[in-house]
Structures are given as C-alpha cells and as structure tokens.
C-alpha positions in Angstrom: 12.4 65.3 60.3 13.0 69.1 59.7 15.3 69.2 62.6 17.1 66.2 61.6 17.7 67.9 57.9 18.9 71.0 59.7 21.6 69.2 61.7 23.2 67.5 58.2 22.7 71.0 56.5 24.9 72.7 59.2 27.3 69.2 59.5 27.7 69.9 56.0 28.2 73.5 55.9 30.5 73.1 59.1 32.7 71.0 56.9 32.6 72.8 53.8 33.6 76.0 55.8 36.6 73.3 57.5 37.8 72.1 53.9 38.4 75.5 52.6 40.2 77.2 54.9 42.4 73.7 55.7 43.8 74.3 51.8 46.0 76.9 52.1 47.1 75.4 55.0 47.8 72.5 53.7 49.5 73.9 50.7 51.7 75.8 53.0 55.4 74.1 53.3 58.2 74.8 55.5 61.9 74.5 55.6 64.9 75.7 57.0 67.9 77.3 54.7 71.2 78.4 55.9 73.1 81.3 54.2 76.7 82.8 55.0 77.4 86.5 55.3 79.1 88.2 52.4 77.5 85.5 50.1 74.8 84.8 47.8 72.0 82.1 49.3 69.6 81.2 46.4 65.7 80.4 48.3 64.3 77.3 46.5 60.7 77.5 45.8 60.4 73.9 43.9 57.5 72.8 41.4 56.3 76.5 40.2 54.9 76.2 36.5 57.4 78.1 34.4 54.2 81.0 33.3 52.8 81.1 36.8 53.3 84.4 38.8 55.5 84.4 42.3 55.5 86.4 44.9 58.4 87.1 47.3 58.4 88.2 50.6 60.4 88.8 53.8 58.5 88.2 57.7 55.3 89.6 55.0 56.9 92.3 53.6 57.2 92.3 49.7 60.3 91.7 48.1 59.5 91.1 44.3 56.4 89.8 42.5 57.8 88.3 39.0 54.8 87.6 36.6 52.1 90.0 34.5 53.7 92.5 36.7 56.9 92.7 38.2 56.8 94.6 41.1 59.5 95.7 43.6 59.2 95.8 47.5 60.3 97.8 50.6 61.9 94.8 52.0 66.0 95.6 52.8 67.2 93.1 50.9 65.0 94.1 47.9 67.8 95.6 45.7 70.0 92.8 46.8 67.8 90.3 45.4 66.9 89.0 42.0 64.1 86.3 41.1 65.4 83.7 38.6 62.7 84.1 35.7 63.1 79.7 35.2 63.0 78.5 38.2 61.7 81.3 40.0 63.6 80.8 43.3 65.1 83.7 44.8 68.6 84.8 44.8 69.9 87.3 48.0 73.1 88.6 47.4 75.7 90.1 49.9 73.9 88.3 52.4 73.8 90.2 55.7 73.5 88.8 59.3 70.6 91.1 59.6 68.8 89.1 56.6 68.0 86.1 58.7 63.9 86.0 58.9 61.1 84.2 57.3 60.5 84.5 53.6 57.7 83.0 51.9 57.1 82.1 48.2 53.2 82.5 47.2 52.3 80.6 43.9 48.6 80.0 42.7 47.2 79.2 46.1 50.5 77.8 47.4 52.7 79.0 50.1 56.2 77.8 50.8 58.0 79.2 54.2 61.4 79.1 54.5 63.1 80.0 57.1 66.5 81.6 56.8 69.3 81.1 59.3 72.5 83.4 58.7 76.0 82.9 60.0 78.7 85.7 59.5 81.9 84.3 60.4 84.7 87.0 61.3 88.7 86.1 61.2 90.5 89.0 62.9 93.1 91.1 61.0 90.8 90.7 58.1 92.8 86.9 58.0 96.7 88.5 57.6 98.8 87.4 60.3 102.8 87.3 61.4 104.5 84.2 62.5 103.6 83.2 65.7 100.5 85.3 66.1 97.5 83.8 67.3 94.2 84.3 65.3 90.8 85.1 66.7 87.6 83.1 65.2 84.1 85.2 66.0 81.3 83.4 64.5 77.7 85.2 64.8 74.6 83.7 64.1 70.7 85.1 63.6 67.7 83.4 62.8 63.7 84.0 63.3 63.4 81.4 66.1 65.3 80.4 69.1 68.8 80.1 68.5 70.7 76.7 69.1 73.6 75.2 70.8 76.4 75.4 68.3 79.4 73.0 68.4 82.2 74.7 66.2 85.4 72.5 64.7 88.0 74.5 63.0 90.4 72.8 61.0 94.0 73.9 59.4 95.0 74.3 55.5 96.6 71.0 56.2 93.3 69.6 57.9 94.0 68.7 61.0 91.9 69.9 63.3 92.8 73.2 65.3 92.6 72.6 69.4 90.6 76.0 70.1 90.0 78.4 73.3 86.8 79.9 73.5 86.3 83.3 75.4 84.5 84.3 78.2 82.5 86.3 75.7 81.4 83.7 73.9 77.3 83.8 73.9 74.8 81.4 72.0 74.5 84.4 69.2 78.1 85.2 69.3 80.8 82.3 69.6 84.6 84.0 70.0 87.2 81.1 69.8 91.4 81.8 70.3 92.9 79.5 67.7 96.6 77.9 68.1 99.6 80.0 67.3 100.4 80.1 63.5 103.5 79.5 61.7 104.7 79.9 58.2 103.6 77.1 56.8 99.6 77.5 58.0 98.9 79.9 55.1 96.1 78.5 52.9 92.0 78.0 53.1 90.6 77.0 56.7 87.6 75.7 57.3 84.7 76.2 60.1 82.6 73.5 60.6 79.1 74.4 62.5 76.7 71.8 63.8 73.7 71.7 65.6 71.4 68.1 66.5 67.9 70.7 66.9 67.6 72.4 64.5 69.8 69.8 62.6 72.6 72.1 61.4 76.0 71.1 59.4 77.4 74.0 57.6 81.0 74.3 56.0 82.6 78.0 56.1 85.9 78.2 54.8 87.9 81.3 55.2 91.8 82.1 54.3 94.5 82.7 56.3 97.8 84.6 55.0 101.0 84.1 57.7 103.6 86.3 56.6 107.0 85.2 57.7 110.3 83.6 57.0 111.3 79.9 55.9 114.0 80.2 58.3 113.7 78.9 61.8 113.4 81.5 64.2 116.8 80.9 65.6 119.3 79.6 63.6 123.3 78.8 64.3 125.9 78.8 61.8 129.5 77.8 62.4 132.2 78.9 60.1 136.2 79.4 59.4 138.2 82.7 59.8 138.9 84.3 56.9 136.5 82.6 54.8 133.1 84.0 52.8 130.1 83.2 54.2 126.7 83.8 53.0 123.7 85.0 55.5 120.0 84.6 54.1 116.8 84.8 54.9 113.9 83.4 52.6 110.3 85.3 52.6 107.6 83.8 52.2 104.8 86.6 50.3 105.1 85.8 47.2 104.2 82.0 48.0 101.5 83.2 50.0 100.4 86.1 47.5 100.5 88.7 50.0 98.9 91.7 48.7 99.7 94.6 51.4 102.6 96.7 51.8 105.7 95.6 54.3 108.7 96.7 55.7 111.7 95.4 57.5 115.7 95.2 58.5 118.6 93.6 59.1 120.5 94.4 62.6 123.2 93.0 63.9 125.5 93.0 67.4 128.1 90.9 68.9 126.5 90.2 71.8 122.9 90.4 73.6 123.9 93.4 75.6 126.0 94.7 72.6 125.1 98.1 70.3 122.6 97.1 67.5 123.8 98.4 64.5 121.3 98.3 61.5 122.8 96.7 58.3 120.3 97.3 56.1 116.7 97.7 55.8 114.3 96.8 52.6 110.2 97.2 51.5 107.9 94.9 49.6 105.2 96.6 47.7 101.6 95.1 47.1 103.1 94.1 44.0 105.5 92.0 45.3 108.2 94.6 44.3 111.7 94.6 46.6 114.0 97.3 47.3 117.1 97.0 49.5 119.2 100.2 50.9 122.7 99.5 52.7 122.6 101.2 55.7 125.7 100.4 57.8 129.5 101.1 57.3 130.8 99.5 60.7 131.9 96.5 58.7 132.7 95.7 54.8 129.8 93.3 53.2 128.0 93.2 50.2 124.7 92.2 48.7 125.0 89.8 45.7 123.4 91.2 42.8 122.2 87.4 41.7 119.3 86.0 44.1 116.3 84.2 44.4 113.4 86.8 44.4 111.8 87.1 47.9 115.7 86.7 49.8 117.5 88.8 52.1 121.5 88.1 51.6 124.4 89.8 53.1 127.8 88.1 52.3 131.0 88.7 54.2 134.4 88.3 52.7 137.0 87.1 54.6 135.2 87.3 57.6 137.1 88.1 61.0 136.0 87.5 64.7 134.9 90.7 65.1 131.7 89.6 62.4 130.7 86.9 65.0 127.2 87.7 66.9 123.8 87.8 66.1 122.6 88.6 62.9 118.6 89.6 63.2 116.0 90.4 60.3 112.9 91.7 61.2 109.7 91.8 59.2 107.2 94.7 60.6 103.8 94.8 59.2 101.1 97.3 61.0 103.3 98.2 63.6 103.5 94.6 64.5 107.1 92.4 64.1 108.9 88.9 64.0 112.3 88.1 63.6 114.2 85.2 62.7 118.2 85.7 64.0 121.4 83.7 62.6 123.8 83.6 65.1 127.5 83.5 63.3 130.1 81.3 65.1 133.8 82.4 63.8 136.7 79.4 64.2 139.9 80.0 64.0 143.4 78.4 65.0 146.8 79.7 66.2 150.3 78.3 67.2 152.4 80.6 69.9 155.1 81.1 67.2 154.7 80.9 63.7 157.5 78.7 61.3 158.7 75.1 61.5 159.3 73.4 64.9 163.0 73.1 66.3 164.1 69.8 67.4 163.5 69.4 71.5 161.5 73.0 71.3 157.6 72.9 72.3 154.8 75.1 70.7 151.1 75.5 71.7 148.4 75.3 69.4 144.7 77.5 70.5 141.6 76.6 69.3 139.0 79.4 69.8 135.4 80.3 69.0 134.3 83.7 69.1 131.6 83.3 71.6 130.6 81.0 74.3 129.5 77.9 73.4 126.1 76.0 73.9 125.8 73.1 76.7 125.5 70.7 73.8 129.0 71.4 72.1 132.7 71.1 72.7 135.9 71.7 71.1 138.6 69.2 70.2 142.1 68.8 69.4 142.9 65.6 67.9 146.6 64.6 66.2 145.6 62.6 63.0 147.5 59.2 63.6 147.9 59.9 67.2 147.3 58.3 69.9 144.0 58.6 72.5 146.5 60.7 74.6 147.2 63.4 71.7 142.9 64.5 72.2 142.3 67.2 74.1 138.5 68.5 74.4 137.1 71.9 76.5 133.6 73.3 76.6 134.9 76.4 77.2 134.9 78.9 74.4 139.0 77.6 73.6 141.4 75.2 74.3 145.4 74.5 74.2 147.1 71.6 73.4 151.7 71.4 73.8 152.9 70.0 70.6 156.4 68.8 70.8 156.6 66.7 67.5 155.9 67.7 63.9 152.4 66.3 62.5 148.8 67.3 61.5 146.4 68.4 64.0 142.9 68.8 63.8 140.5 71.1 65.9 137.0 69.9 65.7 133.6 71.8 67.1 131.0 69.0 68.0 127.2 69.9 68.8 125.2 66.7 69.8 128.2 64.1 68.3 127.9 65.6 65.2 130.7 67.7 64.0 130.2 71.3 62.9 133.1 72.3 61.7 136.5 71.3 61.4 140.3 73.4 61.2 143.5 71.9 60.2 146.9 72.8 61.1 150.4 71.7 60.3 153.2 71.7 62.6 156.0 71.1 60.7 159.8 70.2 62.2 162.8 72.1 61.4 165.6 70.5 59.0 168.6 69.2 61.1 170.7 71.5 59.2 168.5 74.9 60.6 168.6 73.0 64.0 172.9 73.7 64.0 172.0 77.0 62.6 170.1 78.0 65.1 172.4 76.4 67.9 175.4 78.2 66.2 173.8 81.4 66.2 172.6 80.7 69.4 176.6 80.7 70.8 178.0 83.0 68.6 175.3 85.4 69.9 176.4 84.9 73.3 180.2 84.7 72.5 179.7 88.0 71.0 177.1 88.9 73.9 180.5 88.2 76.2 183.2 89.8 74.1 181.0 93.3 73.9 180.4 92.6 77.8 184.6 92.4 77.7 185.1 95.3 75.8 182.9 97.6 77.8 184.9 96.5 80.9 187.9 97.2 79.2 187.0 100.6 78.3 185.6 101.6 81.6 188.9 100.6 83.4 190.5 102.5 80.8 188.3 105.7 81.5 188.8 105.5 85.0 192.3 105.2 84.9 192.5 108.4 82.6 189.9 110.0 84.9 192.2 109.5 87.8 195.8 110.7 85.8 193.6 114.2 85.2 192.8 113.9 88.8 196.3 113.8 90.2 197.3 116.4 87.3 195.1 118.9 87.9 196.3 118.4 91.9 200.0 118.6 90.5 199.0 122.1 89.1 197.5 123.3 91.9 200.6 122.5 94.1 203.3 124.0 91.9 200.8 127.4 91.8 201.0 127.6 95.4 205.0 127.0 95.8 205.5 129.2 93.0 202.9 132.0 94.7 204.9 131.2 98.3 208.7 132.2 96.8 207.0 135.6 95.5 205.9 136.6 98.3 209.2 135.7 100.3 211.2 138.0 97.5 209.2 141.0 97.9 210.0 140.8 102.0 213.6 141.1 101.2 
C-alpha cells in the first residue's frame, strides 16, 4: 500500500515537473518576417496588454526593454531601433543585410520568435543609365536558417516582364541577373518579384531606373531642298525623367563617314536642369534660335547648300560613358545645262542630284506632269538626266519605300517665235560678218605682201645702181 502511494506521489510529481516547464514552451510562437535593406521592417509582437513590460532581443542579445524601466542593449541594431510605446512591436530602421537573425519578444511569461529574413537588392550605377545600356540586378539575401531556392521575375515601368540573364556568379545568397538593353522610354519604378515554395516567400522590391537619352531615333534621315532653311533638333529627355546629376555633350558634324569631324557646338545640363549652349564651329554659317522648347538642341541652316549635306551627330556623355543619336541631311537640288527659255528644235538636259549616295530602298525620278509613261525617267544612283526638247513642267521626285520624300519642280519654258528669228538672224549675221572680217584679213595680207615684195625689189634697185655708180669711179681714176 506504501509503495503503491509512492508510485502516484512521483506520477504526480513527474507531471507537475512536465506541466511547468511545457508553459513557456507552449507560450513560445514563431514566425517568419521579411525586411528589405535600406528600409524600415516593423517586428509584430501581437496581443501585449498596453501596461505590460517587453523585452526585445536579437539571437538573445538585448535590444530594448520598454516598461518600469527602459533599458537599452548592445545589440547592432539597437540605436537603429525604436519600440512603439502602443503596440509595442519593434521598429528596425535602415535595415541592413547583416540584420537578418532571430529576435524574440518576451511579455509576462510569453515568448514570441520571429525570424527575420533580409533581402538587399542592388541596381548597378546606383539605377542611372544611357540609352542602350544594359543594367545589372544583384539581389542578396541572409537569414538565420538555411537559405532557399529563389525564383526572381523582374518587370519593366511598363510591366511587362523583363527576359533576364543570370551570371555565372550567381550563388543561393547572391543572385546577379543581366537585364535587357534599355531605351528611353524605360525610365520609371521597376519592380523585383522574389518567391520561394519553402520557406513560402513572395516579396515585392521595387527600385527606379533613370535612362538618360534622346527622343530621337538613334539614326534619323532627313531629305530637304537647296537653298532652303532647315531646322536640325534633338529632344532630351532629363527633365521628363528628373535627372538630378550633372551632363555634358556636343554636336559634330562631317560630310561623310571617313570625313573630318568638325564640332559645332557643345552644351551642359546642371543638376538643376539648367542648359547652356557655346557655338563652337565657323566652318559653316548657322544659328541657334533663341525661341525653344527647354531640354532641345537646334541648329538651323539658312539657305542650305550641298556642301551642309552629311551627318549631323549629338552626343550625350555622362561618367565618361556616351550615346548619340545622328540626323543624316540629304540636300536636293535641280539644274538645266543652260539657263533661259528653250529655242524651237534646240534640246536641253535637266540633272536631278542628291548630295550623297542613296539607300537601297530609294530612287530618283523625273516625271513631265501631263506626259506620257515615256517622259519618266528613274536612277538609284545618287542623279539622273533626262533630254527635254519641248517646253513644260517637270518634276524630280526622291522615293524611299513608294513613299515620296521630297519633291523639286522645274520649268522649261519655250522661246517666243519672234526670239527664235532673232537668234537665227544673229546667228547669220554673225557668220556673214565672221566671213567679211575673214575677207578683209585676206585682203590685207595680200596687200602686205605685195608691199613687202615692191621694198624687196627696191632695196635690190639700190643696191645695183651703188655698184654701177662705184664701177664708173673706179674706171675714171685709171685714166
């Protein structure tokens, strides 16, 4: 009987000793937060009485105790952190990859885990870019237990979702991805999408990216007639984009790829968006209009000639890195082989030239407006000739792809009937008096030989009397 009241005295014991120390463990919750570098996470430690006293701490080092006494730990984030005197949660701010860990919130005889996993996401050239540059994405990622098999989706400011190369770096606690090629129009907030099936993960990051650049293409043609004024420009994009760092850049031009650049101009852009321009160039007359939309580079030329034509190039350079976007100039221009009305029965030819080769996808044409298909000429070479023996209107056309470019008119006019016997008549009396001058030159020149000759024989008449006369001396003086 004694030894069966022992054995329930120890049962019972044996659980008592069970039930207490199963209460904190059973009070003790666990969850898992995540938190992004370079922000502020909040911990949630739910269901604290607003009076109670709370203890925060960080893989068991103290953070803060908020209560009768507010005490402050050795923990690194401790001066980082703040407990929210309401809810008591606790609020880490400029999170730092480092951070990641196990805190725990210890209330009465409660203790909540949580376990915090940090990402720090990393957009190289601190997320400023030129056009066509190709961003890299390095997302890092820490955490007190075993770190999981990430599945990253980036997405565009347009989102659509951005096909990605990772790198052979790429580990399980850092992920390096080479995103696609940017252009102008990419600017705006992207976002990084993280998931994970164990733990279950699916975190947002968003992050901006700035593309600096033109709203031009990057190669742009532009036909247009001698001696007209054309207008060159090239629209920035920074102050759409609010770019907020210094730039510089230029405007060169050259007739031809394997011409001299000559620099036309060149111009800054403060981080205030401020624009200053300084002509730089004399080798040809152009100007730069006063009036302009902010954020333009314009030249105009006056009158411009062929030797304008070639390739007109701004360049934007930022960090010792460049783009460009180019305007090649295509001058037209028409000429007849004499200038003034036509003569009846005469011929003329009319050129039709561009001042550079043309591209595989264009061709010139002569046409006579109310012609016939026989009065169309067309060449894909950079002119071409048509004979015009008939007064009318002829047109020279430049067609790219069946859509015409640009077009040039000129007039052949015919000769009134009474300028056609003018010109005839001065056309014979030139050559009667062509003849009668031919006549009188004869004329004289028989004349000068014949006088020529009667000194000739007079000179030999002298001679002979001075020897006669020179003979009968000599004969007297003998006697």
């Amino acid at each position: 009987m004694e030894s069966c009241s022992m054995v329930v005295s120890s049962t019972l014991a044996i659980f008592l000793v069970l039930h207490l120390g199963l209460i904190p463990i059973m009070a003790q919750q666990s969850e898992l937060q995540i938190g992004v570098a370079g922000q502020t996470v909040v911990l949630n430690c739910g269901g604290i009485p607003h009076k109670t006293e709370v203890t925060w701490k960080y893989n068991n080092l103290l953070i803060r105790q908020y209560g009768d006494k507010y005490l402050k730990g050795k923990a690194t984030m401790t001066n980082r952190s703040e407990i929210d005197r309401r809810s008591k949660h606790l609020k880490v701010l400029d999170l730092r990859l480092s951070d990641a860990g196990t805190y725990t919130c210890e209330y009465d005889s409660h203790v909540v885990s949580i376990s915090l996993h940090v990402f720090q996401l990393i957009i190289s050239s601190d997320g400023c870019f030129l056009v066509n540059e190709v961003p890299e994405l390095t997302l890092m990622q820490s955490s007190s237990h075993s770190l999981p098999d990430l599945t990253i989706t980036v997405s565009d400011s347009n989102k659509n979702t951005v096909r990605s190369t990772p790198s052979e770096n790429t580990t399980r606690q850092k992920y390096i991805q080479k995103l696609k090629q940017l252009e102008a129009t990419d600017s705006g907030t992207w976002m990084c999408h993280i998931h994970s099936d164990s733990p279950l993960i699916d975190q947002n990051i968003p992050f901006d990216v700035k593309v600096l650049g033109f709203q031009n293409p990057n190669l742009e043609r532009k036909y247009v007639t001698a001696d007209s004024t054309v207008i060159l420009s090239w629209l920035l994009n920074f102050q759409k984009i609010k770019w907020k760092e210094d730039f510089t850049g230029q405007l060169n031009w050259k007739q031809q790829e394997s011409a001299t650049t000559h620099e036309l101009l060149d111009f800054n852009v403060t981080a205030r968006g401020e624009q200053h321009e300084t002509k730089k160039s004399s080798h040809f007359w152009f100007e730069i209009p006063e009036s302009k939309p902010e954020g333009t580079i314009k030249v105009e030329l006056p009158e411009v000639h062929f030797n304008q034509s070639g390739q007109y190039e701004c360049e934007l350079a930022y960090k010792g890195r460049f783009v460009q976007s180019r305007i090649d100039l295509v001058v037209l221009k028409v000429s007849a082989s004499h200038a003034g009305p036509l003569p009846r029965g005469a011929e003329m030819t009319l050129t039709c030239q561009v001042s550079g080769p043309l591209p595989s996808n264009a061709h010139l044409l002569w046409e006579h407006v109310n012609g016939t298909q026989m009065d169309i000429k067309k060449s894909k070479q950079h002119e071409v000739k048509v004979k015009v023996s008939a007064a009318g209107l002829w047109n020279c056309h430049l067609i790219e792809d069946n859509d015409r470019k640009i077009s040039l008119r000129y007039l052949v006019e015919e000769a009134p009937v009474w300028n056609s016997y003018v010109t005839i008549g001065a056309s014979i009396g030139g050559s009667v008096l062509t003849l009668g001058l031919a006549c009188l030159c004869i004329i004289n020149s028989i004349r000068w030989q014949r006088r020529r000759q009667h000194r000739r024989r007079m000179a030999q008449a002298r001679q002979y009397l001075l020897e006669n006369k020179t003979c009968q001396c000599q004969r007297w003086l003998n006697k």
